[in-house]
C-alpha positions as CSV (number, residue, x, y, z in Angstrom):
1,X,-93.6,22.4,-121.0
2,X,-96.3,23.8,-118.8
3,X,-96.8,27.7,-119.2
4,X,-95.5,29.7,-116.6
5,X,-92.2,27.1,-115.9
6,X,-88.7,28.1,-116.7
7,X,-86.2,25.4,-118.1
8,X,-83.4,24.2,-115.5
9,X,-80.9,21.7,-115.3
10,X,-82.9,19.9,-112.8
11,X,-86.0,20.0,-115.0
12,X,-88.5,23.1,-114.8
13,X,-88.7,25.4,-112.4
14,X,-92.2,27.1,-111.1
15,X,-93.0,30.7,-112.9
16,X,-96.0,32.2,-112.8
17,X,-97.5,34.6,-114.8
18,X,-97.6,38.4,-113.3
19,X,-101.0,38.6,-111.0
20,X,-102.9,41.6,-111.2
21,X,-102.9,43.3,-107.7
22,X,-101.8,46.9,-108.4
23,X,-102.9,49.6,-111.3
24,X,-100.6,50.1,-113.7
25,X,-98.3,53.4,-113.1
26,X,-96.8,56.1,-115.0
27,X,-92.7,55.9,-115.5
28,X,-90.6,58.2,-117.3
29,X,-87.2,57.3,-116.4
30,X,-85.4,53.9,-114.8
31,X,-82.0,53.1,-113.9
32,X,-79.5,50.3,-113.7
33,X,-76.9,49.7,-111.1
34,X,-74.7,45.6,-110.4
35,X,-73.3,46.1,-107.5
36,X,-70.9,43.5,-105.5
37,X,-68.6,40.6,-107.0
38,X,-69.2,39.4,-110.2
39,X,-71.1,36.5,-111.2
40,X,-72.2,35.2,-114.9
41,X,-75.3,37.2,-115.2
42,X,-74.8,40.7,-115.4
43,X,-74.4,41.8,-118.0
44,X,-77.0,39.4,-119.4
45,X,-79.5,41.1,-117.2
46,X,-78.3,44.7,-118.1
47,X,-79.0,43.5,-121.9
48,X,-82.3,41.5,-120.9
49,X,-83.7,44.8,-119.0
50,X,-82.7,47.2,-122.0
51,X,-84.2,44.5,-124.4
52,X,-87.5,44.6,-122.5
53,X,-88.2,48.2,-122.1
54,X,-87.2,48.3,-125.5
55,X,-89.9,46.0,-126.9
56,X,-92.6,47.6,-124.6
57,X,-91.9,50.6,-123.5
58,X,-89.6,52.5,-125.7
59,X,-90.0,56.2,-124.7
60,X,-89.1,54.9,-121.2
61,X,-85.5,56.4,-120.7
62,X,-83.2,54.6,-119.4
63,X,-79.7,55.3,-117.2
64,X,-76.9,53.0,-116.1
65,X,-75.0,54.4,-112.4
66,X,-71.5,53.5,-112.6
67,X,-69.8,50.8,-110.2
68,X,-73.4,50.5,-108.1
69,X,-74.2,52.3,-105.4
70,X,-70.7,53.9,-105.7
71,X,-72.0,55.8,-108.7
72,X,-75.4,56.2,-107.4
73,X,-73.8,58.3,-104.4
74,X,-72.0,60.5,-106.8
75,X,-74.6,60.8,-109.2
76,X,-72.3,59.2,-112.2
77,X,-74.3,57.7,-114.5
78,X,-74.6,57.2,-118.6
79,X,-77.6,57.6,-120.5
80,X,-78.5,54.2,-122.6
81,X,-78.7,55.7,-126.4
82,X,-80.7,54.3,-129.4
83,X,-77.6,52.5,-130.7
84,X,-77.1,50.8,-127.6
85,X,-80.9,49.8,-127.2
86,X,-80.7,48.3,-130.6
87,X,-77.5,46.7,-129.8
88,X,-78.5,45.6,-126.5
89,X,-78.5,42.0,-127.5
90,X,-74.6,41.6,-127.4
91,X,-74.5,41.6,-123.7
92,X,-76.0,38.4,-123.1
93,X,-72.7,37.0,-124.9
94,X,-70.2,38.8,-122.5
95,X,-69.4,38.3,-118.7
96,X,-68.3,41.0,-116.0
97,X,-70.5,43.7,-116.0
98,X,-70.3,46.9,-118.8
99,X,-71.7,49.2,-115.9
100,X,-68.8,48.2,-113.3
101,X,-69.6,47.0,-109.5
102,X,-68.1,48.2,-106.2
103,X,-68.9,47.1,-102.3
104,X,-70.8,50.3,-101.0
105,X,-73.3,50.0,-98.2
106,X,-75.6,52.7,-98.0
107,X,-75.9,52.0,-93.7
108,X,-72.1,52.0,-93.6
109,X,-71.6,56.3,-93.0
110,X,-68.4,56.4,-91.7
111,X,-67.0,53.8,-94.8
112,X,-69.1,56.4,-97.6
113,X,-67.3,58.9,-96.1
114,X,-63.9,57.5,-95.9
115,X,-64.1,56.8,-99.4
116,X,-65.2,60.4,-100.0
117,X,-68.8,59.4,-101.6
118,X,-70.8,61.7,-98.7
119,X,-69.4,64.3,-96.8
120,X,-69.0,63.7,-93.4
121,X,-72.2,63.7,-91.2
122,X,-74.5,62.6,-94.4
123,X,-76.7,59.8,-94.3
124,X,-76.2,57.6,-97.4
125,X,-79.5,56.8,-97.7
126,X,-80.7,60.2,-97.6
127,X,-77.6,61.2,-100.2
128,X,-79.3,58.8,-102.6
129,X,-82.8,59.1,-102.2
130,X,-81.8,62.9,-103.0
131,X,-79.6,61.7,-106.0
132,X,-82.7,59.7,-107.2
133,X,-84.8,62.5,-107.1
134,X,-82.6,65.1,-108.9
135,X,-82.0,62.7,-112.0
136,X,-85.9,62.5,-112.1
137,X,-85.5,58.4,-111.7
138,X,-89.0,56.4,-111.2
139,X,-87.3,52.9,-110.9
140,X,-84.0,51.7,-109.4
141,X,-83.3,48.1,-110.7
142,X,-80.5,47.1,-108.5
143,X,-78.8,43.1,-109.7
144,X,-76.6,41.5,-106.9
145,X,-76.4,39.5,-104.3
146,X,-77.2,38.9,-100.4
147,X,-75.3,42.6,-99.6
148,X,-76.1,44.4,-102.3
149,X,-80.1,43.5,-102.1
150,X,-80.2,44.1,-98.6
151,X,-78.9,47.6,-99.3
152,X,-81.6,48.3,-101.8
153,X,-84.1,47.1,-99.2
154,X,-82.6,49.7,-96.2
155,X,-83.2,52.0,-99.4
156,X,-86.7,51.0,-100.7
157,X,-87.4,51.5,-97.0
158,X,-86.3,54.7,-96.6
159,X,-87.8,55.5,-99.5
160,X,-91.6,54.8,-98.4
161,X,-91.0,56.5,-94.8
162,X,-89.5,59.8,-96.8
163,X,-92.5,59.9,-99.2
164,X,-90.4,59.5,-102.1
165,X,-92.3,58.5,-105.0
166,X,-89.9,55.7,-106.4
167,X,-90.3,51.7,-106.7
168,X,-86.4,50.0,-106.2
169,X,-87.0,46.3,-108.1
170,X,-84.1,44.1,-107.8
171,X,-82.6,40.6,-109.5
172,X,-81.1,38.3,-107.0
173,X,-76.9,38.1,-108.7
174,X,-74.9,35.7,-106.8
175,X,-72.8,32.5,-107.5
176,X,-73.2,31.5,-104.2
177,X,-76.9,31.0,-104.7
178,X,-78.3,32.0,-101.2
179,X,-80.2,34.6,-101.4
180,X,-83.0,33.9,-99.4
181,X,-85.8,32.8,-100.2
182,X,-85.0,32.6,-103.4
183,X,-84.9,29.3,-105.1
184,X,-82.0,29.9,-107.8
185,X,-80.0,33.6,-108.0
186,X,-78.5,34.6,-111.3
187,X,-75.3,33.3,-112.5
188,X,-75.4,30.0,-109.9
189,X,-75.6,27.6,-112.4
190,X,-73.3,28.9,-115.0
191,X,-70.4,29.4,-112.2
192,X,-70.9,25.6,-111.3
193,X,-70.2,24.5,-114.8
194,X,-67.4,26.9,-115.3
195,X,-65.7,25.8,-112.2
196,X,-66.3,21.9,-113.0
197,X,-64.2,22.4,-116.1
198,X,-61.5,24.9,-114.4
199,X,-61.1,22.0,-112.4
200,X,-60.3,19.6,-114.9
201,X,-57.8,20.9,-116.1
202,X,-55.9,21.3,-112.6
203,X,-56.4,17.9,-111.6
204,X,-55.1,16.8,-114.7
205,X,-51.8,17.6,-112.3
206,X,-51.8,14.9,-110.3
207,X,-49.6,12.7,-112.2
208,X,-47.4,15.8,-112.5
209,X,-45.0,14.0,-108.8
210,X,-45.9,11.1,-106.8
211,X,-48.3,11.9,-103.5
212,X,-49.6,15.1,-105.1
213,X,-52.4,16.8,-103.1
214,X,-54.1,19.2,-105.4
215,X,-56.7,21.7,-103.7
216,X,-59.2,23.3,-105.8
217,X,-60.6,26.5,-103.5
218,X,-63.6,27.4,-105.0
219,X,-66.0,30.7,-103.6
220,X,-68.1,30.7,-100.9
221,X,-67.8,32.6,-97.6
222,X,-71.2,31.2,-95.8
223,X,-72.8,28.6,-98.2
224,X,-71.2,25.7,-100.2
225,X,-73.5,25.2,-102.3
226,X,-71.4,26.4,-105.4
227,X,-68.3,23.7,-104.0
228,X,-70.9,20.8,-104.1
229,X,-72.4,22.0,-107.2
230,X,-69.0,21.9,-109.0
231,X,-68.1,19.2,-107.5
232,X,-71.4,17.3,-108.9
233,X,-71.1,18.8,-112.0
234,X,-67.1,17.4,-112.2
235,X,-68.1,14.2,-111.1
236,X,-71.1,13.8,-113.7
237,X,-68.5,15.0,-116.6
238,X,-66.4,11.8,-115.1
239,X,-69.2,9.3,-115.6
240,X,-68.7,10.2,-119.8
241,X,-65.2,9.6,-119.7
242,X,-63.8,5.9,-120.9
243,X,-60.9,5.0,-118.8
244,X,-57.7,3.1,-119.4
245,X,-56.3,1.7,-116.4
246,X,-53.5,-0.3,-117.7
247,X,-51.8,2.9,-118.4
248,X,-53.1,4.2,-115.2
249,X,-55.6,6.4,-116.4
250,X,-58.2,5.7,-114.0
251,X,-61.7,7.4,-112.2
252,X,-60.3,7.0,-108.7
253,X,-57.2,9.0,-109.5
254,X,-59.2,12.0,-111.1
255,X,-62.1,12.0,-108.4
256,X,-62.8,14.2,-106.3
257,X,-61.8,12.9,-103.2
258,X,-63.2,15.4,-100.3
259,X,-65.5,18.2,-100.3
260,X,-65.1,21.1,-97.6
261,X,-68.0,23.0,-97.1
262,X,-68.8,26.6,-94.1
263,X,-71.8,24.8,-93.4
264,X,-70.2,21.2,-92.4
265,X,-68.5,20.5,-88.9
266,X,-64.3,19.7,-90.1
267,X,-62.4,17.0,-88.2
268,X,-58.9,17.5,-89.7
269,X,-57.6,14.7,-88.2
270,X,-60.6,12.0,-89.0
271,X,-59.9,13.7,-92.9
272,X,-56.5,13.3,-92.8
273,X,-56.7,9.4,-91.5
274,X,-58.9,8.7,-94.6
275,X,-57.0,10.6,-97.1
276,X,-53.9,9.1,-96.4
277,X,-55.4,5.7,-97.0
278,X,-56.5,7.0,-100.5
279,X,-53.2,9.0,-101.2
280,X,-51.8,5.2,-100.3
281,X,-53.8,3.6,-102.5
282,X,-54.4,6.1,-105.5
283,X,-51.3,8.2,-105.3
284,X,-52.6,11.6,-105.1
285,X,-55.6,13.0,-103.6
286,X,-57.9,15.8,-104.8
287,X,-60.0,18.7,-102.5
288,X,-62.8,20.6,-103.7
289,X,-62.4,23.6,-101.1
290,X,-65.1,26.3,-100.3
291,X,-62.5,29.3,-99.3
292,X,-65.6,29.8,-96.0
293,X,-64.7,26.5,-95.1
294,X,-62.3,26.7,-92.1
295,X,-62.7,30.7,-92.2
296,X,-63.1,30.8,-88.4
297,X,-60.2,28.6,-87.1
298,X,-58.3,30.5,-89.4
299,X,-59.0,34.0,-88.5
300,X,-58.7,32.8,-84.7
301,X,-55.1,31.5,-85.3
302,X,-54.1,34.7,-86.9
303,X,-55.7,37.2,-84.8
304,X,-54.3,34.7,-81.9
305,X,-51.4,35.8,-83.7
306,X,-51.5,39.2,-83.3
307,X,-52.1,40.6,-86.7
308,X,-55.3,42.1,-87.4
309,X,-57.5,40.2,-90.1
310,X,-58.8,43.0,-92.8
311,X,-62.7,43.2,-93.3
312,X,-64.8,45.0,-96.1
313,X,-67.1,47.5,-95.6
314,X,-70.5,45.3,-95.1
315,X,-67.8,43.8,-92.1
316,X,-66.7,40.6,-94.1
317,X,-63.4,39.0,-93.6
318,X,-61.3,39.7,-96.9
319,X,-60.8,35.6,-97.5
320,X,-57.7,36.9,-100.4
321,X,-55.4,38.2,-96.9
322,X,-56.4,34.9,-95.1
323,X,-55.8,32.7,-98.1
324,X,-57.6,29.3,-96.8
325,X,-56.6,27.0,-99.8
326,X,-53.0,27.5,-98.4
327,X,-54.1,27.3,-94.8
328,X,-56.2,23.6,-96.0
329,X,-53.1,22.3,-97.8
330,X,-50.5,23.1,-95.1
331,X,-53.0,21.2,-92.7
332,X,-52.9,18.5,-94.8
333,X,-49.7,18.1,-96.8
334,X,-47.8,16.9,-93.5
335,X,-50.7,14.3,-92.4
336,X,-50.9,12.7,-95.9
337,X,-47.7,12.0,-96.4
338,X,-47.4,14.3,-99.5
339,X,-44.2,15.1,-101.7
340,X,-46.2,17.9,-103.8
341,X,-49.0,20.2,-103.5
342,X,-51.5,22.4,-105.7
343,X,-53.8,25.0,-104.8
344,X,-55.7,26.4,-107.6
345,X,-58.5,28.9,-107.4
346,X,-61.0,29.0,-109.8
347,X,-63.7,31.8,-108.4
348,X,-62.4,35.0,-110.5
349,X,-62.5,32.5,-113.7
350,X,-66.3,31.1,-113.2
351,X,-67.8,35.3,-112.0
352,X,-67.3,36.7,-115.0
353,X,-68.0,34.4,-117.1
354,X,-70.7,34.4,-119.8
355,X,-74.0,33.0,-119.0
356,X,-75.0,29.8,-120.3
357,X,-78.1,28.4,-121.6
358,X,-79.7,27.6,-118.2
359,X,-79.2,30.7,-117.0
360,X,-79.8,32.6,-119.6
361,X,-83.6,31.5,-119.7
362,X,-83.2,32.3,-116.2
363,X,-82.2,35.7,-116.7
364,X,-85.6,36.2,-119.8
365,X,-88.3,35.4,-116.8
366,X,-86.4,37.4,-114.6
367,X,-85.8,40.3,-116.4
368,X,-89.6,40.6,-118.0
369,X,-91.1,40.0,-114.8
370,X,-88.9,42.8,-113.1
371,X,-89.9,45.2,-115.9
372,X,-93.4,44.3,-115.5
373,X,-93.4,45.2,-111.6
374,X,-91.6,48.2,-112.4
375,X,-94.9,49.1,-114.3
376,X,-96.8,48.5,-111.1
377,X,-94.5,50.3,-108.9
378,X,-94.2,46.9,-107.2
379,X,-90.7,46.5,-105.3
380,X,-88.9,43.8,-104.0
381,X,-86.4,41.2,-105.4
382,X,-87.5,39.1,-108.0
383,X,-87.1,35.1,-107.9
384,X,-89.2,31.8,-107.7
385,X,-90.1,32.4,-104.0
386,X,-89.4,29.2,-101.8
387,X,-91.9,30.5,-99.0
388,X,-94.6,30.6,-101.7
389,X,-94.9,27.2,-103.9
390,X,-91.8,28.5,-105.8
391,X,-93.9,31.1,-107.4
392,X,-91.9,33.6,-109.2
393,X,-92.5,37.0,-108.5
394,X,-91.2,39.8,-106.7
395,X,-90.5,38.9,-102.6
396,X,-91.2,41.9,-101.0
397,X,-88.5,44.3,-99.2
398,X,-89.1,44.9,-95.4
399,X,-90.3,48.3,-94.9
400,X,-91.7,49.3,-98.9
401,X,-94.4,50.0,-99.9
402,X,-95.3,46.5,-101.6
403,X,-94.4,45.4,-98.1
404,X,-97.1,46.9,-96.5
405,X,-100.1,46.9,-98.8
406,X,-99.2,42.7,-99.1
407,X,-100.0,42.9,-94.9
C-alpha cells in the first residue's frame, strides 16, 4: 500500500500526509458537536477525535455540545472526563451518535427563535460566536453533512470578520455522499452495505402472493448515489448465491428490477410498459426507490391539492408527510397488473448503524488529519478533495481565515 492512501472498497483512495503551510498554534480547549440525521460514523468520529487528542495532546480539554448547534446555542455541553478518554475506544463499535443531533441553522433567526434557542431579534451566529467565547473554546469540530457544514462555514465566516480567535474544523457525515467536493463522506459506505442486506430480507417477500411489487425506498432527497450503491452492493451479494430453479428459486426473481434515482428524468409510463413484461414473465417485480426520486411531481399534486407540504428549517420538504414509496407503488401497482404490494424503508436501519471496516479506516485519516489542522488553526472540512488530485486535506470554508491566506 503506498503511504499516504486509505483502504476502500474500490481499492485505495489518495491521502496525503499534512503539508506544512502554517505554524503550529496554542489550544487549550476544543469541542464536539454531530449535527443533522444520522449516518454510520458518528460516533466513530466522536471516539476517533477523543482517541487522538488523547494520544497527542492530553492536557487539551475537551467538550461535547449537546444535539449540535441546538446545544451550542444554549451553551449545553458535557465535559469529556479521564474515564471517558480512556474508554473512548467503545464508540467506534456503536451507531447513532452519544452526543445527540438536531436540524438548527444558524442563518435561520426566525426558526432559532421559534424554537426558543435566541431571543427574538438575535443573530444566531453572533449567539454562538459569544457562546464560543464564554466556554473559552479554541476549536469547534463540527461532523455532518451538506447542511450542517454549510452552517459551520456561515459560522467560520463570521468568525474571521468578528475577530474571534477560533478555527471551526469539520468531517464531512452523510450517507448520501455529496458533499462537495469531497470524494467519499463518513458513513456512505457502511449505509450501502446495511441497506443491501435490509433489502434481502424484504425481497425475500416476493413469493409471499402472486404479482407482488415490493418497493424498497431507500434515503436520498437530491443524490442517488446511496440507491445505486445498494443496489450494486445487493446485486454483487446475488452473484455468490447458487440458485435452484426447479423449485423456482431463481436470480431473475430476486433482482432488482428498476432503480429510481432525483437525478434521472422518470417516464412512468415507459417503466410501467417494461415492468409489466417482467412482472409477466417473473411474477413479481422489485424497485430500489430513492424517496427524492419523484419528490417534485409529488409535492405539485399535493400542493395542487390544496394542502400545504411541511418543510424543515434549512427549507427541505419533510419526505416522511409526502411518503414517495407509497406515492411510487400506487403509480405502479394498477399499470403492472399487481395483486400485492410492499413498501419497505430501510434509511432509519442503515443511519445509525455501526461503521464497518471501510469506513472505519475512513474515519482514522479523517479524524488525525482534522486534529492536526486544529493544531494549525487551519479550518475547513476535511476529505480527499476532488478539485485537488483527491488529496486529503482540509477544503477550505468560504470566508475563514484558511480561506483567505490560501488566495
Amino acid at each position: 500500500m503506498e503511504p499516504g492512501y486509505v483502504p476502500g472498497p474500490d481499492g485505495p483512495v489518495p491521502g496525503c500526509s499534512f503539508d506544512e503551510r502554517f505554524p503550529i498554534m496554542s489550544v487549550r480547549r476544543v469541542a464536539l458537536l454531530t449535527a443533522g440525521g444520522f449516518a454510520p460514523c458518528l460516533s466513530s468520529a466522536v471516539g476517533g477525535l477523543i482517541e487522538r487528542y488523547t494520544e497527542i495532546a492530553p492536557e487539551v480539554e475537551i467538550i461535547a455540545y449537546q444535539h449540535g448547534y441546538h446545544g451550542l446555542l444554549t451553551g449545553n455541553f458535557i465535559t469529556v472526563d479521564a474515564e471517558t478518554r480512556k474508554n473512548a475506544g467503545v464508540l467506534h463499535r456503536f451507531g447513532g451518535s452519544p452526543i445527540g443531533n438536531s436540524r438548527v441553522k444558524l442563518t435561520n433567526a426566525a426558526d432559532c427563535a421559534k424554537r426558543g434557542l435566541v431571543e427574538e431579534g438575535q443573530d444566531p451566529l453572533a449567539v454562538a460566536a459569544e457562546q464560543l467565547k464564554t466556554d473559552g473554546v479554541d476549536v469547534l469540530h463540527t461532523i455532518g453533512g451538506d447542511d450542517t457544514n454549510t452552517t459551520a462555514a456561515d459560522l467560520a465566516a463570521y468568525l474571521a470578520e468578528n475577530d474571534y480567535d477560533l478555527t471551526v474544523v469539520g468531517l464531512p457525515k452523510t450517507i448520501d455522499n455529496d458533499v462537495v467536493p469531497i470524494r467519499q463522506s463518513l458513513g456512505a459506505w457502511t449505509a450501502a452495505e446495511e441497506a443491501a442486506g435490509f433489502a434481502k430480507n424484504v425481497i425475500g417477500e416476493h413469493r409471499s402472493g402472486p404479482r407482488m411489487l415490493i418497493v424498497h425506498e431507500v434515503m436520498g432527497r437530491h443524490c442517488g448515489w446511496l440507491t445505486a450503491a445498494a443496489a450494486a452492493k445487493y446485486r454483487e451479494s446475488l452473484d455468490a448465491e447458487q440458485w435452484v430453479p426447479g423449485i423456482g428459486l431463481t436470480r431473475e426473481r430476486w433482482d432488482v428490477h428498476a432503480v429510481f434515482l432525483p437525478e434521472l428524468a422518470l417516464d412512468i409510463d415507459a417503466e410501467a410498459a417494461r415492468l409489466r413484461t417482467v412482472m409477466d414473465e417473473v411474477g413479481n417485480v422489485n424497485i430500489f426507490l430513492s424517496e427524492g426520486a419523484g419528490m417534485h411531481e409529488i409535492v405539485a399534486q399535493v400542493e395542487a391539492s390544496g394542502e400545504t407540504v411541511e418543510r424543515d428549517p434549512f427549507g427541505h420538504v419533510k419526505l416522511d408527510t409526502i411518503n414517495p414509496g407509497q406515492w411510487f407503488a400506487k403509480q405502479f401497482a394498477e399499470k403492472l397488473g399487481a395483486e400485492k404490494v410492499m413498501v419497505q424503508k430501510s434509511g432509519y436501519y442503515s443511519r445509525a448503524a455501526a461503521a464497518n471496516a471501510e469506513d472505519l479506516r475512513l474515519i482514522k485519516s479523517m479524524t488525525d488529519l482534522a486534529v492536526e489542522c486544529a493544531f494549525r488553526s487551519e479550518s475547513g472540512v476535511i476529505g480527499h478533495d476532488e478539485e485537488n488530485g483527491d488529496r486529503l486535506r482540509a477544503v477550505e470554508f468560504p470566508g475563514s481565515r484558511a480561506a483567505s491566506r490560501s488566495t
